[in-house]
N, C-alpha and C positions, 0 to 999 in steps of 0.2 A: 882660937888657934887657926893661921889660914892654911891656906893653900902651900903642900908645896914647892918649893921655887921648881921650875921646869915642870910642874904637873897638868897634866892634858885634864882639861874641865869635859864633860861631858854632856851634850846640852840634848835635851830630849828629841828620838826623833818625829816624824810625819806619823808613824804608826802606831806609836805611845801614847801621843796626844789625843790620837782619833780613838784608841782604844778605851783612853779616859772621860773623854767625850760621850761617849758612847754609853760607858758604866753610870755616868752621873746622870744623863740624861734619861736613863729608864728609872731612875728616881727621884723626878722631878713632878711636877705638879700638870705640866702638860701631859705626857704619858699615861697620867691618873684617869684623865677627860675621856683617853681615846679607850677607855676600856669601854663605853658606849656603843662604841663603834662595832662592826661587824670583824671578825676575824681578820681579814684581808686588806682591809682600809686599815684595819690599829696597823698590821705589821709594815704596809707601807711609809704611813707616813712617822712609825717611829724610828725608819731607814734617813729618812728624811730626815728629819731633827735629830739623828744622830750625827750628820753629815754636817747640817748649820749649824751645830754646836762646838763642833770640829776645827770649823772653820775660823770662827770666832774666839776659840781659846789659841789656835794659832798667829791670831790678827792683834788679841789684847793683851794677853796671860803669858805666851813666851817670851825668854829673853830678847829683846828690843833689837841685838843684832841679827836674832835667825827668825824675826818672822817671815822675811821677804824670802830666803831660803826655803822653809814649811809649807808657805802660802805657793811656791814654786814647783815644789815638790806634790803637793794636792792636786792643784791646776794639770801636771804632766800625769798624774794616776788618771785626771779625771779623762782626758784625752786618750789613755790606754783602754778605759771603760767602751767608752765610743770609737773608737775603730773598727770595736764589733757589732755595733747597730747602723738603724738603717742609716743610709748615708744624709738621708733627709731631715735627720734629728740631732748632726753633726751643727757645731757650733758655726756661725758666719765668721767672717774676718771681720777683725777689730779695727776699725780707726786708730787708734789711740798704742802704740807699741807701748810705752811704760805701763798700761794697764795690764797689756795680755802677752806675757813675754814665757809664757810653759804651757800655751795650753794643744799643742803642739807635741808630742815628746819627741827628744833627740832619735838620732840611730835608726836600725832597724825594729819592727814591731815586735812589741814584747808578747808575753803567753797571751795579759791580762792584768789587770790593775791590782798592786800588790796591796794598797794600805785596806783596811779593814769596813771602814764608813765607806769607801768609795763601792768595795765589792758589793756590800750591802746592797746598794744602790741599783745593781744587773736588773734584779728580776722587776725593781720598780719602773727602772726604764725601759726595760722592753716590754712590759704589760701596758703600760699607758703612757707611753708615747712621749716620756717628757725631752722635750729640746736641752741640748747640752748647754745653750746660752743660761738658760734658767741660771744654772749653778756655776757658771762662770762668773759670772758678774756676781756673785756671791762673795766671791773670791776677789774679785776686784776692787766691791766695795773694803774689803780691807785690806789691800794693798795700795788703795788711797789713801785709809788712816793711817798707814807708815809716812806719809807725803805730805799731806795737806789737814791741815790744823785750822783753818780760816774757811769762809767762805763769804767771797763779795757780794753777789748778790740770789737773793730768793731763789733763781732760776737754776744758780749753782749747785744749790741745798736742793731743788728737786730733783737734777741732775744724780747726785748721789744717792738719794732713796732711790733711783729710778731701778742703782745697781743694788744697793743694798738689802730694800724691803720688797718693793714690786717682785722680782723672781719667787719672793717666796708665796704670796697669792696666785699668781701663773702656777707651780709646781701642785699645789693643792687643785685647783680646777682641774687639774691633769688628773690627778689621781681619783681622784670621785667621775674623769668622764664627763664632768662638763664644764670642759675650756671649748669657749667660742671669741673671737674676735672683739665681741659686744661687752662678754663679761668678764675679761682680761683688761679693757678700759677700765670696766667699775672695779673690778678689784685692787689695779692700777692706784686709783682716788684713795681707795680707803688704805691702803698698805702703808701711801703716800703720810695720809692723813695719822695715822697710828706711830711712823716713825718721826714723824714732828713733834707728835702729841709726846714719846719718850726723852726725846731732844729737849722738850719745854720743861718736864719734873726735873730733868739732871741737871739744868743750868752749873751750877753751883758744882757739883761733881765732876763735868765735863772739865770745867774749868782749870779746878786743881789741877788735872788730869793733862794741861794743856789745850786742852782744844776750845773752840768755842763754832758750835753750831748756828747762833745766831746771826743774821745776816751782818756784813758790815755797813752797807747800807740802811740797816734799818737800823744800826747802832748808833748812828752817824745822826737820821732823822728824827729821831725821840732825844737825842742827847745824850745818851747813856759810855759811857767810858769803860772799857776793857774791867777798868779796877772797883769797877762800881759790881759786877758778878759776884766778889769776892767778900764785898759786905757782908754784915750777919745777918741785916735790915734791908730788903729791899726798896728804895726810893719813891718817887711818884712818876719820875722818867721810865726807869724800870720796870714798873708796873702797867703805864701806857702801851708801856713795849708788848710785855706779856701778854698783855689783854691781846694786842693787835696781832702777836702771832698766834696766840690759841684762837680766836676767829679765823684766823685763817685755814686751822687745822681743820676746824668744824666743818666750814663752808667744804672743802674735799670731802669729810665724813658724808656729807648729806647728798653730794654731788654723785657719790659712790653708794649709797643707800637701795639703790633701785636694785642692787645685786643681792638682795635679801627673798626679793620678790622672784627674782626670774631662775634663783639657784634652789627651789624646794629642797630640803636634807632627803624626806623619803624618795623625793624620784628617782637621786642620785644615789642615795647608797641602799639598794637592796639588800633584803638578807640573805648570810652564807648560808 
């Protein structure tokens, strides 16, 4: 039976979502790890992943017309958040207006960030220093996948993990205390290298899904055709392919390797 005629549809808001987010997210498998951790690190960075979690069922999971709405509405809390830190952890101007179009809020300043993941967020931001860019480009990253479905060449696809995955390595350095210059590089590699590496299992899922993360260039050099994804059987073109982007993933992993060395777990997370 539908809808109806003249019935106002209801469609979830910013703060539902995050509050959804947020409930599944402390029972997920990540959550489970951080119980290792010392009191103060678990509750930071489960602020944390309640927040990318957030962001992400607003980017995939909502109705296709109100993500841009959601994702807009986040970005303006997250800027509410930061008004009241230091002004040095304030996000830079963006190049790119279609990326960063709330992060900003309208009007006069509000009390304080109303949705729920965001508030979360205060005490982790003002303990350890995290820059608001981190989590904006979070944001970003999926207000590109409302836009952009292709990507021409390799340098594009880094482009995107740069906003996508890389913040979320930056954000953790932060919170353990040891983000430096040197190891926000290697973390940079390996983020890099992890979000290619998920990019290369989903071929096949991306796809249905619309998109396609593989380079067009590279689809173009191996031979491979949009409809060739779609097979049951991967090809021998297709599998040239594959090989040559998961090498390339590696090669980032090993590049970024050295942040194993230089980030000790015990120096950085003492006991509570």
């Amino acid at each position: 039976m539908g809808e109806p005629r003249g019935a106002t549809v209801a469609f979830p808001s910013a703060e539902a979502i995050g509050s959804a987010a947020a409930a599944q997210a402390s029972g997920e498998n990540f959550p489970v790890a951080l119980r290792l951790l010392p009191g103060r690190y678990r509750r930071r960075l489960e602020a944390v992943y309640g927040f990318a979690r957030a962001v992400d069922d607003m980017g995939d999971e909502a109705p296709p017309g109100e993500r841009a709405r959601l994702l807009d509405a986040l970005e303006a809390d997250l800027g509410r958040l930061y008004q009241f830190q230091d002004p040095a952890l304030r996000e830079e101007p963006a190049g790119d207006p279609v990326l960063s179009r709330a992060s900003v809020p309208p009007g006069p300043p509000q009390a304080g960030p109303q949705i729920g993941v965001v508030r979360a967020l205060a005490p982790v931001v003002g303990a350890c220093a995290i820059p608001q860019q981190a989590f904006a480009d979070r944001i970003r990253a999926n207000r590109q996948d409302q836009v952009v479905s292709r990507y021409p060449r390799f340098s594009d696809l880094v482009g995107y993990c740069r906003l996508s995955a890389n913040p979320v390595g930056r954000i953790v350095l932060h919170v353990f205390g040891a983000a430096t210059p040197e190891r926000m590089i290697l973390s940079d590699r390996v983020c890099t290298a992890l979000q290619l590496a998920e990019h290369w299992q989903d071929v096949a899922e991306d796809f249905q899904a619309g998109r396609i993360y593989l380079p067009a260039e590279d689809l173009e050099r191996f031979g491979v055709a949009e409809s060739d994804l779609a097979a049951a059987t991967a090809g021998p073109q297709l599998r040239a392919l594959m090989a040559f982007e998961v090498e390339r993933a590696r090669q980032l992993l090993d590049e970024g390797a050295p942040l194993v060395d230089c980030v000790a777990l015990k120096k950085c997370v003492p006991a509570d």
